[in-house]
PyMOL commands that place a pseudoatom at each C-alpha (Angstrom):
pseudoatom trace, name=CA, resn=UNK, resi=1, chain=A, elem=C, hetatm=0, pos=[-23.161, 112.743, -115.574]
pseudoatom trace, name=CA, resn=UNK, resi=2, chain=A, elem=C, hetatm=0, pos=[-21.381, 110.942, -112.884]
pseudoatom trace, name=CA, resn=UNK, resi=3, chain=A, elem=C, hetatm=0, pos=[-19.759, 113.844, -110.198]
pseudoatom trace, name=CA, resn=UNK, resi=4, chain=A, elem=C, hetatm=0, pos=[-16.511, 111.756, -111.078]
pseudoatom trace, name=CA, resn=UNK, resi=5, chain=A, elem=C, hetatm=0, pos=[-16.781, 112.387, -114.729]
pseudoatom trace, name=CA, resn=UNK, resi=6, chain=A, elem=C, hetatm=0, pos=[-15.591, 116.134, -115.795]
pseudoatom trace, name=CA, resn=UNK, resi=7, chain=A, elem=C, hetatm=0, pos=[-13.296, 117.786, -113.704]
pseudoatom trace, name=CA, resn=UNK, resi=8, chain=A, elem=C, hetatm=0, pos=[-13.926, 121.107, -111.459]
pseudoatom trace, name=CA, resn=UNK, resi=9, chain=A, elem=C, hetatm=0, pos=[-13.312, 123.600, -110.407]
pseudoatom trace, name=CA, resn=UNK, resi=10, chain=A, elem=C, hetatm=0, pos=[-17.188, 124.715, -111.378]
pseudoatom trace, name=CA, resn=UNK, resi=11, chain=A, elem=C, hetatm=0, pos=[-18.546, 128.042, -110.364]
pseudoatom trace, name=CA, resn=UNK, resi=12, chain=A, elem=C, hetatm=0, pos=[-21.739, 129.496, -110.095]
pseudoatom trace, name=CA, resn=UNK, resi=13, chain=A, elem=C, hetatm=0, pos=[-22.195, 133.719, -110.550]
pseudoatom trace, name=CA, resn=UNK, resi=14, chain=A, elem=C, hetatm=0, pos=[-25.227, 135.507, -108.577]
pseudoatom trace, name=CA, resn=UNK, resi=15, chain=A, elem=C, hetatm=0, pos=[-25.955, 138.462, -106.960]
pseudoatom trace, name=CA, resn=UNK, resi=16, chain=A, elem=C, hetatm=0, pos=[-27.161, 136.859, -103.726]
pseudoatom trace, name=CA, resn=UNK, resi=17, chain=A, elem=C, hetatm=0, pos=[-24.588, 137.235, -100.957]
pseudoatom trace, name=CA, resn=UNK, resi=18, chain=A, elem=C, hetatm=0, pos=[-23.709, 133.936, -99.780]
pseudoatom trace, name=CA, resn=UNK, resi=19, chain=A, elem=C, hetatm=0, pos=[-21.260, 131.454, -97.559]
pseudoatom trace, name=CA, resn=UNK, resi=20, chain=A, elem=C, hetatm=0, pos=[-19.657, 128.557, -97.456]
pseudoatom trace, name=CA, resn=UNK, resi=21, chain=A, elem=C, hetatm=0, pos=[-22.028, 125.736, -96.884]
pseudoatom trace, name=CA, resn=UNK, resi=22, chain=A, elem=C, hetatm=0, pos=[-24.833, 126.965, -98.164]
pseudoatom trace, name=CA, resn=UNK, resi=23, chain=A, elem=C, hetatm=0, pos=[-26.638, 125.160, -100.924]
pseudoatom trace, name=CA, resn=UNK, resi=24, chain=A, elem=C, hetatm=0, pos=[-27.943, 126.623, -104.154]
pseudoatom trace, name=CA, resn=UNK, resi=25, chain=A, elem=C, hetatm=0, pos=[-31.098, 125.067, -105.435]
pseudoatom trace, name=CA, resn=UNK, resi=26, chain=A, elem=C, hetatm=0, pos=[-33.217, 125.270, -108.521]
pseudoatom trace, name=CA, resn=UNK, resi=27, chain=A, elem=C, hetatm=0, pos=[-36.249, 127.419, -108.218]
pseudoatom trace, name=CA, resn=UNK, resi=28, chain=A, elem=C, hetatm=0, pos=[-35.467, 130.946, -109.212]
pseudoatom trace, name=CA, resn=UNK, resi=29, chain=A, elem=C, hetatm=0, pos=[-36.230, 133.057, -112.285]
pseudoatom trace, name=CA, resn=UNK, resi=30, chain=A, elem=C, hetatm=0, pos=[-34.255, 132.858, -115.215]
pseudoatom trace, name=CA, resn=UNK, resi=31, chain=A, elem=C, hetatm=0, pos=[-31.130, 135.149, -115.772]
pseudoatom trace, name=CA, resn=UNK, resi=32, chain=A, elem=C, hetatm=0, pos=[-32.530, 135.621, -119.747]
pseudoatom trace, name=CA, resn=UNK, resi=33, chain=A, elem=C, hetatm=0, pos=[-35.948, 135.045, -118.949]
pseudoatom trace, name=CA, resn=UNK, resi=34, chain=A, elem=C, hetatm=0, pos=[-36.922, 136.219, -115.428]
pseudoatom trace, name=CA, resn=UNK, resi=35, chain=A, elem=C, hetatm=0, pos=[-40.599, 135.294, -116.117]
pseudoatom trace, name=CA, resn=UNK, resi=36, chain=A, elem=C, hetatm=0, pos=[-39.580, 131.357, -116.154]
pseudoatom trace, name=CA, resn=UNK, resi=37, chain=A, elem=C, hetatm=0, pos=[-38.802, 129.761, -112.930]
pseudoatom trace, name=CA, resn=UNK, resi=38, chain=A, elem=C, hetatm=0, pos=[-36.309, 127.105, -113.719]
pseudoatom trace, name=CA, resn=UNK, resi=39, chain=A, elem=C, hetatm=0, pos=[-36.496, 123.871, -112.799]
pseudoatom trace, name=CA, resn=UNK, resi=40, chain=A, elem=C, hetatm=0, pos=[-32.284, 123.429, -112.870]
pseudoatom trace, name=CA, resn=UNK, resi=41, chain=A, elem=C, hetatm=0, pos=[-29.226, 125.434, -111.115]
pseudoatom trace, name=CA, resn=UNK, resi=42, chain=A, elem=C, hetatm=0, pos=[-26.680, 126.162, -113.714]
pseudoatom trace, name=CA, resn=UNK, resi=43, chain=A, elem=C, hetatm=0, pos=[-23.034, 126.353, -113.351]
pseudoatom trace, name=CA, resn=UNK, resi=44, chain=A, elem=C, hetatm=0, pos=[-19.658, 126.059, -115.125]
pseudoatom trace, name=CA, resn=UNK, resi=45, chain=A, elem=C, hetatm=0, pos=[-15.929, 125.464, -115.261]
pseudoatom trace, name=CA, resn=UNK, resi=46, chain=A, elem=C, hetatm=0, pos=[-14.873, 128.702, -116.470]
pseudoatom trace, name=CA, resn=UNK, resi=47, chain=A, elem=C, hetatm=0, pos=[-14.878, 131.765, -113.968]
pseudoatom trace, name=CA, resn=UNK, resi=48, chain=A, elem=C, hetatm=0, pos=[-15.671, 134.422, -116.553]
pseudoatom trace, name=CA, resn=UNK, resi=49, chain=A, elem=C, hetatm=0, pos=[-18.587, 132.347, -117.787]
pseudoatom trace, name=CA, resn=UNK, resi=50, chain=A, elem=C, hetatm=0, pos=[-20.163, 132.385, -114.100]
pseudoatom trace, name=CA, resn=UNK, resi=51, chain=A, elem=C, hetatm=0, pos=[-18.801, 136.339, -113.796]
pseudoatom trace, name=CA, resn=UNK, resi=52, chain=A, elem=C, hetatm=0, pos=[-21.282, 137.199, -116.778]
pseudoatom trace, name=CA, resn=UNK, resi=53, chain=A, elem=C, hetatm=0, pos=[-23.944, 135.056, -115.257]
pseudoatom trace, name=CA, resn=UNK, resi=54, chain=A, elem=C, hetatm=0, pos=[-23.463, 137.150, -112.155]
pseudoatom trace, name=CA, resn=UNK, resi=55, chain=A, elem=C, hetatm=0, pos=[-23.186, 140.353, -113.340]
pseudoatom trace, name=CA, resn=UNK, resi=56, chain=A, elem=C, hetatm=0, pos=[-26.367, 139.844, -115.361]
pseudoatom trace, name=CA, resn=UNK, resi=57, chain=A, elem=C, hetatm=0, pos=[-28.615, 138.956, -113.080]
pseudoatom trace, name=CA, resn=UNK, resi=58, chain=A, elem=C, hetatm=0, pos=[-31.904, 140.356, -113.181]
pseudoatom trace, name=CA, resn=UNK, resi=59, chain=A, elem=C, hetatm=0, pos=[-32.008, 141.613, -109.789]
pseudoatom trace, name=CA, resn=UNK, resi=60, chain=A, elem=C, hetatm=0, pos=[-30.293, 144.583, -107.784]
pseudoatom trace, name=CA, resn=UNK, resi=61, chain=A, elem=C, hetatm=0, pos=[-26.628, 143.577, -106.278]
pseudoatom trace, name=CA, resn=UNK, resi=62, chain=A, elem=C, hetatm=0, pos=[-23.155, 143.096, -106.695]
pseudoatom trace, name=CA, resn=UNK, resi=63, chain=A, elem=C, hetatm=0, pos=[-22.013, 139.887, -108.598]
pseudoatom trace, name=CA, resn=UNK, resi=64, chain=A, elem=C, hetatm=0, pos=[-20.178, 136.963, -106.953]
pseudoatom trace, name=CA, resn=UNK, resi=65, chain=A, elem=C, hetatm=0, pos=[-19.181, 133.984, -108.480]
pseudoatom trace, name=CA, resn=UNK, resi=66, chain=A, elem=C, hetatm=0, pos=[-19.123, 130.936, -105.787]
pseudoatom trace, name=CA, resn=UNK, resi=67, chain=A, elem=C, hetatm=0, pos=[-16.742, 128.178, -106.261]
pseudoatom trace, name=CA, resn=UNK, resi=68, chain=A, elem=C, hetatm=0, pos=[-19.443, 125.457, -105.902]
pseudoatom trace, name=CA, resn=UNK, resi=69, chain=A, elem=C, hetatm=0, pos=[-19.620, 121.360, -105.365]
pseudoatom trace, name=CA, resn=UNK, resi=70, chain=A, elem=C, hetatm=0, pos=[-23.011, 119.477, -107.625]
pseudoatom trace, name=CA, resn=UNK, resi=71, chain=A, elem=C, hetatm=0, pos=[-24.643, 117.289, -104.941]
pseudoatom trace, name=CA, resn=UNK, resi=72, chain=A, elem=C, hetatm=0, pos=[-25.551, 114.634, -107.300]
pseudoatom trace, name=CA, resn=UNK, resi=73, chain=A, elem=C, hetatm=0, pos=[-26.068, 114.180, -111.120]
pseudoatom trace, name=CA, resn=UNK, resi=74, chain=A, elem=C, hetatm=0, pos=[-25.479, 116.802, -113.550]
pseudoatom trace, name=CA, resn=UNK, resi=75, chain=A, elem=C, hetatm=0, pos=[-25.847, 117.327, -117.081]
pseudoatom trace, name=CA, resn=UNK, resi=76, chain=A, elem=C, hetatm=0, pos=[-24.562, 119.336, -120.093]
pseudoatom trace, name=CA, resn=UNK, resi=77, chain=A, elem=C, hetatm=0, pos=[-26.516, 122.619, -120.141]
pseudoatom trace, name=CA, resn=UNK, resi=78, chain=A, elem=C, hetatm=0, pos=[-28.802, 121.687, -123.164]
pseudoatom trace, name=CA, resn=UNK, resi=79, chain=A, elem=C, hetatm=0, pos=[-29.827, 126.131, -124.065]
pseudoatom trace, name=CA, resn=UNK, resi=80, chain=A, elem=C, hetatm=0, pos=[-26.232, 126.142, -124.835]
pseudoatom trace, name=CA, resn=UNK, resi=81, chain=A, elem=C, hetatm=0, pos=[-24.492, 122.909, -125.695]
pseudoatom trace, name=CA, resn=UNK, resi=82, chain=A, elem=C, hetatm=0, pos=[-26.988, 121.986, -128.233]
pseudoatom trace, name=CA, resn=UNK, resi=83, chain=A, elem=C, hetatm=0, pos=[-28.152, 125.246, -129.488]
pseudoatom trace, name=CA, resn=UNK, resi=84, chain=A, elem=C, hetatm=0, pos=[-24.719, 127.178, -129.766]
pseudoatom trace, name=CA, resn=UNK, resi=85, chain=A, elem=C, hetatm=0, pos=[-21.619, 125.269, -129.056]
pseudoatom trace, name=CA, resn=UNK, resi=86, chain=A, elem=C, hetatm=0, pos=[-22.181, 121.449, -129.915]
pseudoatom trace, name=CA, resn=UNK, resi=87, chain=A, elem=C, hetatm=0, pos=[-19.516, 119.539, -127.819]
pseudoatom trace, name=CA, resn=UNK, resi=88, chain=A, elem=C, hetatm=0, pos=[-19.811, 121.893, -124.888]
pseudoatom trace, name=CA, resn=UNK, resi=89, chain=A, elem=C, hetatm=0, pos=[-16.728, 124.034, -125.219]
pseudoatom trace, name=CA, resn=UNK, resi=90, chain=A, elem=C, hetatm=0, pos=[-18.079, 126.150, -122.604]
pseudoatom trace, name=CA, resn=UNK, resi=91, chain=A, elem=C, hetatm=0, pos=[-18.094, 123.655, -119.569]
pseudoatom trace, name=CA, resn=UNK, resi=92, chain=A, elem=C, hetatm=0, pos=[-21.671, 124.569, -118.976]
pseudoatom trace, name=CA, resn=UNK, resi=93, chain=A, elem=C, hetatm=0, pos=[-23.984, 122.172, -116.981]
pseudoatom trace, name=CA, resn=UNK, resi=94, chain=A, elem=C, hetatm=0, pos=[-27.148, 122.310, -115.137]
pseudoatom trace, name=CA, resn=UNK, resi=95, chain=A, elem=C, hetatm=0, pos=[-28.229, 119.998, -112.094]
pseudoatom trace, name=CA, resn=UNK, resi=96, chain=A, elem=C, hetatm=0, pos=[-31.708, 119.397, -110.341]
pseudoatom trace, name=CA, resn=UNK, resi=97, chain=A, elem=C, hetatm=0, pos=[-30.407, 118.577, -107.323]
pseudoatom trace, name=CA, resn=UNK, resi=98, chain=A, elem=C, hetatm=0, pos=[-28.508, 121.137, -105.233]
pseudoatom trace, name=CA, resn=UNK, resi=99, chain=A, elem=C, hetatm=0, pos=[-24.777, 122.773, -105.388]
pseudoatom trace, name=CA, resn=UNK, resi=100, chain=A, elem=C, hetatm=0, pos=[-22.659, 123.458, -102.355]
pseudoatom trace, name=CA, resn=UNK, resi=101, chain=A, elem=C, hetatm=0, pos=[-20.922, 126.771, -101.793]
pseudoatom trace, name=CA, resn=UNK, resi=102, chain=A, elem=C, hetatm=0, pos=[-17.276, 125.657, -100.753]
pseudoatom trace, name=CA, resn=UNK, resi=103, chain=A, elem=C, hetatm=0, pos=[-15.780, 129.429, -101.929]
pseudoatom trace, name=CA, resn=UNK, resi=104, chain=A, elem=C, hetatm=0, pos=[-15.640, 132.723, -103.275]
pseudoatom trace, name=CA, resn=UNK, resi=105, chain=A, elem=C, hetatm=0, pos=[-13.144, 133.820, -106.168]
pseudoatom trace, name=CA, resn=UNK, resi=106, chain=A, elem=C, hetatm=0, pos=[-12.444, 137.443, -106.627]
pseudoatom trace, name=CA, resn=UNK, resi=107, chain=A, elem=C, hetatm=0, pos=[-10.342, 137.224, -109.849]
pseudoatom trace, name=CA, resn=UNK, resi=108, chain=A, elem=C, hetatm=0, pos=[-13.036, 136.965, -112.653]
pseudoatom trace, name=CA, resn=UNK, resi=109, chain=A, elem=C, hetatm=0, pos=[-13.056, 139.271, -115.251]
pseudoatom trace, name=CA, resn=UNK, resi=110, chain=A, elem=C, hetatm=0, pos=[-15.814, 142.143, -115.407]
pseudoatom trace, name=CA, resn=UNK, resi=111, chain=A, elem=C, hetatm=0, pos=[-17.614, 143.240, -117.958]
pseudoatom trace, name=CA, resn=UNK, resi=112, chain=A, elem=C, hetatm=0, pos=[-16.896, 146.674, -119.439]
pseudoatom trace, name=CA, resn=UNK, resi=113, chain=A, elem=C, hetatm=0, pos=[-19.916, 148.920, -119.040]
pseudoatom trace, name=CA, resn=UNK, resi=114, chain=A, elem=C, hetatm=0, pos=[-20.774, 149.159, -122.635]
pseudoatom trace, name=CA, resn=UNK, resi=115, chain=A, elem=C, hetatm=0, pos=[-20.372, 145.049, -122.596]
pseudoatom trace, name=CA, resn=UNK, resi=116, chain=A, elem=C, hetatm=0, pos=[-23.276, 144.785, -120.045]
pseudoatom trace, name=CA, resn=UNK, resi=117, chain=A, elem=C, hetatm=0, pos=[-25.625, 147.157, -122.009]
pseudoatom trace, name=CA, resn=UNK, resi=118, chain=A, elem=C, hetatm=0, pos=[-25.369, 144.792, -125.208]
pseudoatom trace, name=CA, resn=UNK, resi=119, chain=A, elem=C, hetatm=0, pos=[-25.929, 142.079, -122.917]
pseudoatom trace, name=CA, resn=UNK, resi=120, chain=A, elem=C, hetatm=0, pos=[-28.817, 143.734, -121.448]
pseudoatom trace, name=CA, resn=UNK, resi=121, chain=A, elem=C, hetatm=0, pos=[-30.605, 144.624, -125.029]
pseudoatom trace, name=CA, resn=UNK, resi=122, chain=A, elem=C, hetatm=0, pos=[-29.570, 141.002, -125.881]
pseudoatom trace, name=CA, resn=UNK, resi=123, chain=A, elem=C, hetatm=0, pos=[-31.634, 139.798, -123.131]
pseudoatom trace, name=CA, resn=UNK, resi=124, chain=A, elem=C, hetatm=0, pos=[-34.334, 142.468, -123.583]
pseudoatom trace, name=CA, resn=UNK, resi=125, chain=A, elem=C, hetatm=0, pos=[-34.951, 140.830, -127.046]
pseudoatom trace, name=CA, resn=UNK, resi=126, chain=A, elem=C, hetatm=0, pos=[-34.914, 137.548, -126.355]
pseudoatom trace, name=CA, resn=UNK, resi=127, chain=A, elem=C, hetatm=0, pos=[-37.662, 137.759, -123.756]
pseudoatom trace, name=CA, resn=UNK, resi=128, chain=A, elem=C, hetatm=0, pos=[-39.398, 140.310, -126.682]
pseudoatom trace, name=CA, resn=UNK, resi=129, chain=A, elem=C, hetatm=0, pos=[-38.758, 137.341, -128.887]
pseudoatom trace, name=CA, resn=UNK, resi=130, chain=A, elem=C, hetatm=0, pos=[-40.276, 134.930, -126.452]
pseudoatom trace, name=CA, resn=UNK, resi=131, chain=A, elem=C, hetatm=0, pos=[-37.340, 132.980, -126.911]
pseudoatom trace, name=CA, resn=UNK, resi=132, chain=A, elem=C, hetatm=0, pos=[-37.137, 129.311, -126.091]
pseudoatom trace, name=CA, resn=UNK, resi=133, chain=A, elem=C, hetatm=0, pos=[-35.724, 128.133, -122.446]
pseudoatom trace, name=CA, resn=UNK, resi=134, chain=A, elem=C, hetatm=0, pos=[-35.309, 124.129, -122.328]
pseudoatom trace, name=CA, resn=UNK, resi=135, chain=A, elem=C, hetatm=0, pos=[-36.347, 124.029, -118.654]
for i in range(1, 135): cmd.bond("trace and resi %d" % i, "trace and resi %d" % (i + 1))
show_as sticks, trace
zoom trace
């Protein structure tokens, strides 16, 4: 998609304290899949999507969720766009080319503690499941 084409803000959620500037590149293991290095950087327009992506995260932390800028071309994020929400209600898009940290927001919903356990024994059986990744 042209960068001119759907409208922003977008946000990306990690655990990996950044700042402004900095650029966020493909390359890292997979938030449902850790074993899979992915080939994309995935973000969205909605701040509570990029919160759960955050708080998720395979790794130790606390969650942020980075107001972010795509480099260059971007597309619809195919795992959930074509697999669980056809028309992509969920603003959710992927890009192989860098993002650009321009901010922090604070004001994203957390998940409730019993939230992020069924999230976690999602995630536990999809990667039992050896479930598919379009990378």
């Amino acid at each position: 998609m042209n960068l001119t084409d759907i409208p922003g803000p977008f946000f990306h959620g990690t655990k990996a304290s950044l700042r402004v500037g900095d650029l966020l590149t493909p390359g890292f293991p997979s938030n449902y899949r850790p074993e899979i290095t992915m080939n994309h950087v995935y973000f969205t327009a909605v701040k509570d999507g990029a919160g759960l992506a955050a708080e998720i995260a395979p790794v130790p932390g606390e969650p942020h969720v980075y107001v972010v800028e795509p480099t260059g071309e971007f597309e619809d994020d195919p795992n959930v766009t074509d697999k669980k929400f056809p028309g992509n209600p969920t603003r959710s898009y992927r890009s192989a080319v860098p993002l650009r940290v321009v901010g922090e927001v604070t004001d994203w919903t957390r998940l409730s503690a019993e939230a992020l356990q069924t999230w976690r024994e999602r995630i536990d059986r999809m990667a039992a499941e050896r479930a598919e990744i379009i990378n």
